[in-house]
C-alpha positions as CSV (number, residue, x, y, z in Angstrom):
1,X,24.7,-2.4,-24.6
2,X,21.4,-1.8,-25.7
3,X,20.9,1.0,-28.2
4,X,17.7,2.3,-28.2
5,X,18.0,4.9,-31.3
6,X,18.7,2.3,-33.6
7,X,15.9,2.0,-36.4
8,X,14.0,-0.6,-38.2
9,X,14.7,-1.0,-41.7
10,X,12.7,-3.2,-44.9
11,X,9.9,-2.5,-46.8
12,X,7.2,-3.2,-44.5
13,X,8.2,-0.3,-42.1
14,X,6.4,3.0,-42.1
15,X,6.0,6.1,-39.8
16,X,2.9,7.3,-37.9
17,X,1.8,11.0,-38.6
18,X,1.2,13.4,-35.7
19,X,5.2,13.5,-34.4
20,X,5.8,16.1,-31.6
21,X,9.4,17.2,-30.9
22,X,10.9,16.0,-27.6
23,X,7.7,14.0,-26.6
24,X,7.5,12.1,-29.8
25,X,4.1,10.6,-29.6
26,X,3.3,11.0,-26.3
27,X,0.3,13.8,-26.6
28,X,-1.7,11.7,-28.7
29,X,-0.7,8.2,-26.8
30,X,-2.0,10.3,-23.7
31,X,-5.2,12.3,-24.9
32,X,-6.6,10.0,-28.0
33,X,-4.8,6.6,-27.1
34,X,-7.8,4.3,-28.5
35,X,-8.4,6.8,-31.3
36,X,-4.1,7.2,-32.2
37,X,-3.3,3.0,-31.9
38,X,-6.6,2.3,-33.8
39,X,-5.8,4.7,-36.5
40,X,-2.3,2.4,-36.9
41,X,-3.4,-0.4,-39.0
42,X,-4.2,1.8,-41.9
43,X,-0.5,3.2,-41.9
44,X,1.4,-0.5,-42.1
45,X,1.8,-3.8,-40.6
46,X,4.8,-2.6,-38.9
47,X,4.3,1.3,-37.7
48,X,7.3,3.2,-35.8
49,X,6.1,6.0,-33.4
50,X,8.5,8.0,-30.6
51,X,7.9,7.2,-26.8
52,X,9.7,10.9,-26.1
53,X,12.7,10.7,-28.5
54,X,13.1,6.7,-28.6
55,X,11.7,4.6,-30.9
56,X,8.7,1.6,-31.1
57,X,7.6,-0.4,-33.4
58,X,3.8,-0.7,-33.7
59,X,2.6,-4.4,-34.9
60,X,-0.4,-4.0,-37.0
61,X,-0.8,-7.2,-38.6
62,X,-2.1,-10.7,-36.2
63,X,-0.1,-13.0,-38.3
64,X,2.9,-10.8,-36.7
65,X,2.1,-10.5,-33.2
66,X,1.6,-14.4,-33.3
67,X,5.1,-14.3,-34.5
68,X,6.5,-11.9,-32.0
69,X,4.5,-13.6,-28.8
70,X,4.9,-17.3,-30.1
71,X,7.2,-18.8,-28.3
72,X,8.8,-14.8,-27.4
73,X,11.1,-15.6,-25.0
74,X,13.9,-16.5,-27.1
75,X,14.1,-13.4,-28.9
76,X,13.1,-10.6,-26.7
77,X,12.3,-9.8,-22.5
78,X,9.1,-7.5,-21.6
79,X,10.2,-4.2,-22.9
80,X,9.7,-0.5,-21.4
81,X,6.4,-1.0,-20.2
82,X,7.1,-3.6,-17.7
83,X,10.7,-2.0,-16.8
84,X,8.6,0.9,-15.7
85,X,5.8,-1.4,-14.1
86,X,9.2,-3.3,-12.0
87,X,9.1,-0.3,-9.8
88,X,5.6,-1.7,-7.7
89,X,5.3,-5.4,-9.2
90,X,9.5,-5.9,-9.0
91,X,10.4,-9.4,-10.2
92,X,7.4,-11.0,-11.1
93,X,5.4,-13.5,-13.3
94,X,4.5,-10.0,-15.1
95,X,7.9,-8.4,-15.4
96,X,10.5,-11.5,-16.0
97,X,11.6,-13.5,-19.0
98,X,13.2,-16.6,-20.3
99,X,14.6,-19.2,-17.9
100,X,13.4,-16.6,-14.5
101,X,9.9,-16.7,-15.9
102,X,9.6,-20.3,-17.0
103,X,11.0,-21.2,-13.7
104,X,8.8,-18.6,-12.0
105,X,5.6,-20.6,-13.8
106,X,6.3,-23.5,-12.3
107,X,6.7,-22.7,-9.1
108,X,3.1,-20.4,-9.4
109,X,1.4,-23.7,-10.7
110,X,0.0,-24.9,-6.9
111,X,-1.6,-21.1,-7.1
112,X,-4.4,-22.0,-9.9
113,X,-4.8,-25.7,-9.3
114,X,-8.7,-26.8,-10.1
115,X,-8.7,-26.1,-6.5
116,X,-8.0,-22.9,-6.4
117,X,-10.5,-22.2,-9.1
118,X,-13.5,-23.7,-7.3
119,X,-12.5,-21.8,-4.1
120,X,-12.2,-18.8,-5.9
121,X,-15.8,-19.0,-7.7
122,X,-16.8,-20.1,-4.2
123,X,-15.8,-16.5,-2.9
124,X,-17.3,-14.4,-6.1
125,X,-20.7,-16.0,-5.2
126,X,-20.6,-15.1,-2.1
127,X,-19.5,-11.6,-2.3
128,X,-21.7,-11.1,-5.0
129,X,-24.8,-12.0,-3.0
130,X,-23.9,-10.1,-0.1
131,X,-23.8,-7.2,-3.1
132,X,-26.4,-7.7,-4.7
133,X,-28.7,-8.5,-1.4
134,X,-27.8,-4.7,-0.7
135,X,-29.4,-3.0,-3.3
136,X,-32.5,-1.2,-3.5
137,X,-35.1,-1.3,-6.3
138,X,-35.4,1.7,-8.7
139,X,-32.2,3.8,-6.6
140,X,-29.3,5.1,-9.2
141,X,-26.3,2.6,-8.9
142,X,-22.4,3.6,-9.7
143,X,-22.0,-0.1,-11.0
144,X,-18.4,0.7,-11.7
145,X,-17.5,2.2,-8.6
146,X,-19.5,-1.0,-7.0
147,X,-17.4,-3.3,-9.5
148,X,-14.5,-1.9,-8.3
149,X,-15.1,-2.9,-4.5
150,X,-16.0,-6.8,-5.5
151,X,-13.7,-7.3,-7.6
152,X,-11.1,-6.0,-5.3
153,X,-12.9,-8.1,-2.7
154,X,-12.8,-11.3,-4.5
155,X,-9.2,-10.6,-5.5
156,X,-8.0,-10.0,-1.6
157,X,-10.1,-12.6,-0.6
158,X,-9.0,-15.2,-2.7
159,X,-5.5,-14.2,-1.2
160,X,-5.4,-13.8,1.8
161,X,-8.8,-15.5,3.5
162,X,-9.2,-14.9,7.1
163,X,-6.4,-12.7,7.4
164,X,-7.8,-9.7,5.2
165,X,-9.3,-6.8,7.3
166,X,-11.5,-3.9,6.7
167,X,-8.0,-1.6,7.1
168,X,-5.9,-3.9,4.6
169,X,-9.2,-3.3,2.0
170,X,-9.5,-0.1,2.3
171,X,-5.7,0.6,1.8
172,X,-5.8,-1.7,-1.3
173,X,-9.1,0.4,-2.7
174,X,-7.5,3.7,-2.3
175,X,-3.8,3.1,-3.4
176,X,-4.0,0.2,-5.7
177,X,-5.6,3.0,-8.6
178,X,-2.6,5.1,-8.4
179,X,-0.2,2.3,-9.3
180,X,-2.4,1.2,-12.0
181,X,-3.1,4.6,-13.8
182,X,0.4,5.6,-13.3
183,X,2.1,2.6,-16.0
184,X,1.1,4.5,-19.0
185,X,2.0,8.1,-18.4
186,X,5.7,6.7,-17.1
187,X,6.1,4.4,-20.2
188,X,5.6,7.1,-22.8
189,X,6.7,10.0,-21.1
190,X,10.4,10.8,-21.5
191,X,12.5,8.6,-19.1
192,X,13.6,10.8,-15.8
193,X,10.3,12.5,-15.3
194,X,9.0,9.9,-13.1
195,X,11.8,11.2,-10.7
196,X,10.7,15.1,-11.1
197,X,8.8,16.0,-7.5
198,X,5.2,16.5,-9.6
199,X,2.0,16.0,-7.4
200,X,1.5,12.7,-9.2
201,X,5.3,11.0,-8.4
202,X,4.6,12.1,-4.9
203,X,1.4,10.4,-4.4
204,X,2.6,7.5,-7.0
205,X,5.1,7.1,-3.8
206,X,2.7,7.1,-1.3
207,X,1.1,5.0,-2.7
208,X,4.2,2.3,-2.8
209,X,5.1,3.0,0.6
210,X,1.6,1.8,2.1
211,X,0.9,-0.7,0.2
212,X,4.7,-2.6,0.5
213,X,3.3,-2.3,4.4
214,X,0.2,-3.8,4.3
215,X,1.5,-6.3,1.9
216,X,4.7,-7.0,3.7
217,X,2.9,-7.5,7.5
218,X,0.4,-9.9,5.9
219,X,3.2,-12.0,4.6
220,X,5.1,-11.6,7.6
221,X,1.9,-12.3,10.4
222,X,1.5,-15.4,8.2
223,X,5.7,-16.5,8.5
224,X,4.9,-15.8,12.4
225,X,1.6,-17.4,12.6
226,X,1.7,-20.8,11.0
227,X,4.8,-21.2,9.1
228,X,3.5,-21.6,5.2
229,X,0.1,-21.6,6.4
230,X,-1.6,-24.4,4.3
231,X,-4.4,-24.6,6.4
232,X,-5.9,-21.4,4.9
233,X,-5.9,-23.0,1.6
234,X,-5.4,-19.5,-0.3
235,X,-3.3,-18.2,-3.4
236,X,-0.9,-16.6,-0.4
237,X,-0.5,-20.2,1.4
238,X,0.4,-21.6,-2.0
239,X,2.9,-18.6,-3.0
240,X,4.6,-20.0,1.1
241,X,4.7,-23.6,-0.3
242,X,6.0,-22.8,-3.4
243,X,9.6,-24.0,-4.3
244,X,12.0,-22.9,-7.0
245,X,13.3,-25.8,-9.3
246,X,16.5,-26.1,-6.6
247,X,13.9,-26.9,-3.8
248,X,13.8,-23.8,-2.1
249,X,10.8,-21.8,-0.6
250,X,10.3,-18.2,-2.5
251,X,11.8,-15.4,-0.2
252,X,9.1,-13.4,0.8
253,X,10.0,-10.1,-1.6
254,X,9.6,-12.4,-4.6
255,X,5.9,-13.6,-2.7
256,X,5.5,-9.5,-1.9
257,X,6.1,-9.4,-6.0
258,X,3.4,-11.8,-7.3
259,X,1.0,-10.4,-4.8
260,X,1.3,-6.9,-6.0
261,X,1.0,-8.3,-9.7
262,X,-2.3,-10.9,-8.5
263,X,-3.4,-7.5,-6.4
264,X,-3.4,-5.5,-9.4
265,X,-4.3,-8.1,-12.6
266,X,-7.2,-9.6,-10.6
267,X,-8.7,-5.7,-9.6
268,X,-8.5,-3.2,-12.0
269,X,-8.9,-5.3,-15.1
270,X,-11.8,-7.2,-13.9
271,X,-13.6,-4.2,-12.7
272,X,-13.5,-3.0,-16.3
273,X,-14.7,-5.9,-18.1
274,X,-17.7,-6.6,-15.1
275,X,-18.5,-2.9,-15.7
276,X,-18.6,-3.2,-19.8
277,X,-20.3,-6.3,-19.8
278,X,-23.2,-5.1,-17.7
279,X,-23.9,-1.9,-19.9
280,X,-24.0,-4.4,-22.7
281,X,-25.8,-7.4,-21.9
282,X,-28.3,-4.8,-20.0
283,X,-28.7,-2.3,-23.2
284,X,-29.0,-5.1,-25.1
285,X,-32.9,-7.1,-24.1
286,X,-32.2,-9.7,-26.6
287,X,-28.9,-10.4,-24.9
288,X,-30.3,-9.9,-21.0
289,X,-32.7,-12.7,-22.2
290,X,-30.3,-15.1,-23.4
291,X,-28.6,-14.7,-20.1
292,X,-31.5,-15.3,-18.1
293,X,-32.7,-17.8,-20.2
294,X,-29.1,-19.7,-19.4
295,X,-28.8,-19.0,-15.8
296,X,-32.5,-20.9,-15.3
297,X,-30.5,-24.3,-15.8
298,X,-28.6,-23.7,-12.3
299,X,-30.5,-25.1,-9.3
300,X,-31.5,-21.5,-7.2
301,X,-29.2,-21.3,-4.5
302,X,-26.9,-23.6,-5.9
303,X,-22.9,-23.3,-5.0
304,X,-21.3,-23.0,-7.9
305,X,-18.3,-24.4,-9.5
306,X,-15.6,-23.6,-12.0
307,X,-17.6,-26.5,-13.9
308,X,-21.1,-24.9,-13.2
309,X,-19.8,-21.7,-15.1
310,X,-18.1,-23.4,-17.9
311,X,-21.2,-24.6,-18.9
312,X,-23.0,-21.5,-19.3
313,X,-21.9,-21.0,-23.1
314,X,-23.8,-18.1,-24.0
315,X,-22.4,-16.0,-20.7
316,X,-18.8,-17.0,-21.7
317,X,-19.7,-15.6,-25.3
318,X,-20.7,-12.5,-24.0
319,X,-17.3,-12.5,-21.7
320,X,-15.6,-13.6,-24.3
321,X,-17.0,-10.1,-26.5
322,X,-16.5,-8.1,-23.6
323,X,-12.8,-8.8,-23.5
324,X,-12.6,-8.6,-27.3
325,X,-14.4,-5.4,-27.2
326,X,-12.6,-3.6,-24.0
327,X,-9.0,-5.1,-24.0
328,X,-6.1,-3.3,-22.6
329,X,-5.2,-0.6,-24.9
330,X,-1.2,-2.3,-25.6
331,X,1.8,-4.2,-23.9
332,X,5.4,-4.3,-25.0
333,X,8.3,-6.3,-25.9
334,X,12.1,-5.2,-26.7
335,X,14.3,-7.3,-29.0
336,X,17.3,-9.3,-27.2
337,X,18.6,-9.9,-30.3
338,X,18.3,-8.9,-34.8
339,X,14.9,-10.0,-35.2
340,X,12.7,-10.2,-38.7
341,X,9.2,-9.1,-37.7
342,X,6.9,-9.6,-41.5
343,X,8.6,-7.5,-43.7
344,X,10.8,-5.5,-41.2
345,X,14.3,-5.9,-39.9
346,X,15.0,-4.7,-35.9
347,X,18.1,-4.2,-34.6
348,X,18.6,-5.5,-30.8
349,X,17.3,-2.9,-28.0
350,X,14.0,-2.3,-30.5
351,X,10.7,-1.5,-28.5
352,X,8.2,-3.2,-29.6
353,X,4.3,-2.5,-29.2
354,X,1.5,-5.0,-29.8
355,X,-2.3,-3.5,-29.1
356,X,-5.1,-5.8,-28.0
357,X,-7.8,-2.8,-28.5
358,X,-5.9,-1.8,-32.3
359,X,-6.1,-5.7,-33.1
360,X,-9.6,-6.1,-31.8
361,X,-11.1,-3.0,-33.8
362,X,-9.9,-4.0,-36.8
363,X,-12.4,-4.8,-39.3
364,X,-10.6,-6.9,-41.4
365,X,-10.5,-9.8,-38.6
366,X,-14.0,-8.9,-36.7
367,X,-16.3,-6.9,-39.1
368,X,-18.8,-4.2,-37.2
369,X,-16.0,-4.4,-34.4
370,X,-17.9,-2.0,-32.4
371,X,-20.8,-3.5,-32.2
372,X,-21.4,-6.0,-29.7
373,X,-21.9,-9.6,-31.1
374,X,-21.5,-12.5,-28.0
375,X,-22.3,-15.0,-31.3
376,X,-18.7,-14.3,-32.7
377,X,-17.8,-17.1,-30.2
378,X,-20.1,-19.4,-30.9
379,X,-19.3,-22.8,-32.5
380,X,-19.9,-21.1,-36.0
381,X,-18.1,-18.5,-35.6
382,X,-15.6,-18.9,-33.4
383,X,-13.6,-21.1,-35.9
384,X,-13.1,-17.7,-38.2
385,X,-11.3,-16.0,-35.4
386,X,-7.9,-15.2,-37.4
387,X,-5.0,-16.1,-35.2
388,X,-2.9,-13.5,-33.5
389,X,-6.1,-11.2,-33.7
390,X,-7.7,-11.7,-30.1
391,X,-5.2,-11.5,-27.4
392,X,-7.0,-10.6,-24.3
393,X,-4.9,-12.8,-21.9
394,X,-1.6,-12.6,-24.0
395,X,0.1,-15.8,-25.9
396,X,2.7,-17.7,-25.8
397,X,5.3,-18.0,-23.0
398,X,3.9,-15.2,-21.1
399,X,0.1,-16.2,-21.7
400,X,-1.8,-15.4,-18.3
401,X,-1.6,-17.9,-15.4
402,X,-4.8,-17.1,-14.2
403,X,-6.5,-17.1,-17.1
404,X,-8.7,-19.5,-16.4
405,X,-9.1,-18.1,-12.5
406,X,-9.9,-15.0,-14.3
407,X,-12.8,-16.3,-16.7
408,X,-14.4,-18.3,-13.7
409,X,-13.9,-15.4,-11.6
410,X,-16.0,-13.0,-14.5
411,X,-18.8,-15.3,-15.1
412,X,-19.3,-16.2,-11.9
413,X,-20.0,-12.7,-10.9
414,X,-22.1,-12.3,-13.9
415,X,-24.4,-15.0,-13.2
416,X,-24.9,-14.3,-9.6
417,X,-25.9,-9.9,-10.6
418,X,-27.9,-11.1,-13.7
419,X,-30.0,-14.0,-11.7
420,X,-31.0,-11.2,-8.8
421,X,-31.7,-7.8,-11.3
422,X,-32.2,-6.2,-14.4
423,X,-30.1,-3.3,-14.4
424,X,-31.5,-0.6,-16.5
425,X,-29.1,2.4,-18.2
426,X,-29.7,5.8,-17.0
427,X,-31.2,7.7,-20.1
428,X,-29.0,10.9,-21.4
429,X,-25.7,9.2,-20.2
430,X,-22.9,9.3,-22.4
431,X,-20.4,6.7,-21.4
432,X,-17.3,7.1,-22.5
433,X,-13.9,4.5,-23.1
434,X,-11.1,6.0,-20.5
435,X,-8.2,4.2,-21.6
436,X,-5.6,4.0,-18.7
437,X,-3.7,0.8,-18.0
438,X,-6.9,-1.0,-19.3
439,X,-10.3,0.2,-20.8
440,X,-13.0,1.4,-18.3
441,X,-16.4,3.9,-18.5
442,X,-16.2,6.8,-17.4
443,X,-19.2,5.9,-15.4
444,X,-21.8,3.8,-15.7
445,X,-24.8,4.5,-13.6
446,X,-27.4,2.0,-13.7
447,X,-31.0,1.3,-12.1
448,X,-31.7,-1.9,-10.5
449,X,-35.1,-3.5,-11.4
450,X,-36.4,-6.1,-9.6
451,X,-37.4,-9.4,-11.3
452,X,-40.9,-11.1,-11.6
453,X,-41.1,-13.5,-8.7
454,X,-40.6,-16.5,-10.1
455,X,-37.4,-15.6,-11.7
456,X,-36.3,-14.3,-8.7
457,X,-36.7,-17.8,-6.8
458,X,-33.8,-19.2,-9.5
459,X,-31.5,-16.9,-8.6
460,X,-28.2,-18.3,-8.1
């Protein structure tokens, strides 16, 4: 039996200010998240705080999350966040640990072959022209809103091909939010109010219900249509080929799971970083030039590759600062076992919280870290990077799969807006960090400008 109550003990552990009774935490986790986890680091390397009346254990300190995410599995599984994330992404690459996950790896690795890489970028180019082909000079853009739709494109598309519809979109855009922004409030809200009939659980359900449909028919039309489907040649025909380590084909609510999880990971997050990295690289000249400057290598109308966008150093910087600069605001972990974490002692059942955005604001390990810098990756100083301190794709045994989908997938995207416009800030806008189950603006409205002509003849 886990026990939940128990409490760290050793010199290293301290306790954060600002405790409610009942609800612990939760207010400030809720209304000041960025502000409450970021405050952390001046407290201790090791800081408890109440998720309602249990407690978590708040690492501070990189050399320490290196230690609790390198190798991980051994001594702990993926903690309350992802039990509460189980309900909509079930037994996935996202929610399982040890032996399930390792085994669940290998099975996933025909999903991001080189292949699957290239076809992806292939598909971000595309939407992305279609996009940006739409626009007209000098009118007020929502770019997040508009990020939102191709990212979700190029996520469902990458999927599920030929099969997607305008009616399987448009299910995904509307319901996929309400999963995402959902994960936080039922992590750190007392457990059993996620089963209290509040406007939010009912639509959280809703929400479940439609999207196990459209999900479920897509897998089953494919079963019907053409067995395992290779012929399509997308992540879902790879999740049908896909064997366990006994030989066996994934049953298809194990495939429903890894969707949901690919549905979610490849929309919402890469919405946010698009968004933030076009109000940076576009409030920034010096950077915008840079960019251009880059993107004037590539051939104009050339299909890009996975290796095309590797090579474009100084865009991968900037990607590179976006995700350092608007990571996810924390994950978990929960101790299988007596653990030592620095200075600290955790008894088994301990929840255990590591923040991305806490680690990536501190100044000790990036100074000025809210100002954005792309040349903190280059060659120079990339090699200062203090391990354990940027952890925008996790490390470890549960480092992303897709990572390197995801970073072809971002710069592709990139390239294609920042060849075609300059986007230009709307004056007197504030635009404000919303931290849900990642980082996005508030809004972000922008004004496309054209190009001089020649530079509009390179565009990729």
């Amino acid at each position: 039996m886990k026990s939940r109550r128990s409490v760290a003990t050793g010199s290293g552990t301290a306790g954060a200010p600002g405790r409610w009774p009942v609800v612990g935490h939760a207010p400030a986790l809720i209304s000041r998240r960025l502000e409450f986890l970021s405050s952390l680091s001046s407290v201790g390397e090791v800081v408890e705080i109440r998720l309602g009346p249990i407690p978590a254990y708040v690492v501070t300190d990189p050399t320490v999350a290196h230690q609790l995410l390198v190798p991980g599995d051994r001594d702990y599984d993926r903690g309350r966040l992802m039990e509460k994330a189980s309900v909509w992404f079930g037994d996935s690459l996202l929610t399982s640990h040890g032996a399930s996950h390792q085994q669940q790896r290998r099975s996933l690795r025909s999903a991001f072959t080189s292949e699957q890489v290239d076809s992806h970028v292939r598909h971000v180019q595309d939407a992305a022209r279609t996009l940006v082909e739409s626009w007209t000079a000098d009118e007020v853009l929502a770019v997040d809103e508009l990020m939102k739709d191709l990212a979700l494109t190029n996520t469902a598309q990458s999927l599920f091909s030929t099969d997607l519809t305008a009616e399987n979109l448009e299910s995904f855009r509307l319901h996929l939010p309400t999963l995402f922004k959902s994960v936080i409030f039922r992590t750190v809200l007392p457990s059993g109010m996620e089963r209290m009939p509040t406007m939010g659980n009912l639509r959280f359900k809703k929400a479940m219900r439609s999207l196990n449909g459209v999900v479920g028919d897509l897998i089953a039309d494919r079963r019907a249509g053409s067995g395992n489907g290779d012929e399509h040649g997308d992540l879902l025909a790879s999740l049908l080929a896909a064997q366990d380590d006994q030989g066996h084909v994934l049953p298809d609510q194990q495939i429903r799971d890894h969707v949901m999880t690919m549905l979610v990971a490849g929309s919402e997050s890469t919405a946010a970083v698009l968004s933030w990295a076009l109000y940076e690289i576009f409030r920034n000249p010096h950077i915008a030039h840079r960019v251009r400057e880059e993107l004037g290598a590539i051939p104009s109308g050339h299909a890009l590759t996975a290796a095309d966008v590797s090579s474009l150093t100084y865009l991968n910087n900037v990607v590179s600062e976006t995700l350092r600069r608007y990571p996810v605001p924390f994950i978990m972990r929960r101790t299988l076992k007596p653990v030592r974490l620095g200075e600290v002692e955790l008894p088994a059942g301990a929840e255990i919280v590591y923040s991305p955005y806490l680690l990536h604001h501190d100044r000790r390990w990036f100074p000025e870290p809210h100002r954005f810098d792309p040349d903190r990756w280059s060659s120079t100083g990339h090699g200062s990077i203090t391990k354990g301190s940027y952890l925008p794709f996790g490390a470890g045994a549960h480092v992303c799969i897709g990572k390197r989908m995801a970073l072809a997938g971002l710069t592709t995207a990139l390239a294609v807006i920042c060849s075609h416009w300059r986007l230009e800030p709307v004056a007197g806008q504030r635009i404000r960090e919303v931290a849900t189950g990642t980082v996005h603006p508030n809004r972000m409205p922008m004004i496309p400008r054209r190009l001089p002509a020649d530079d509009r003849e390179r565009a990729v």
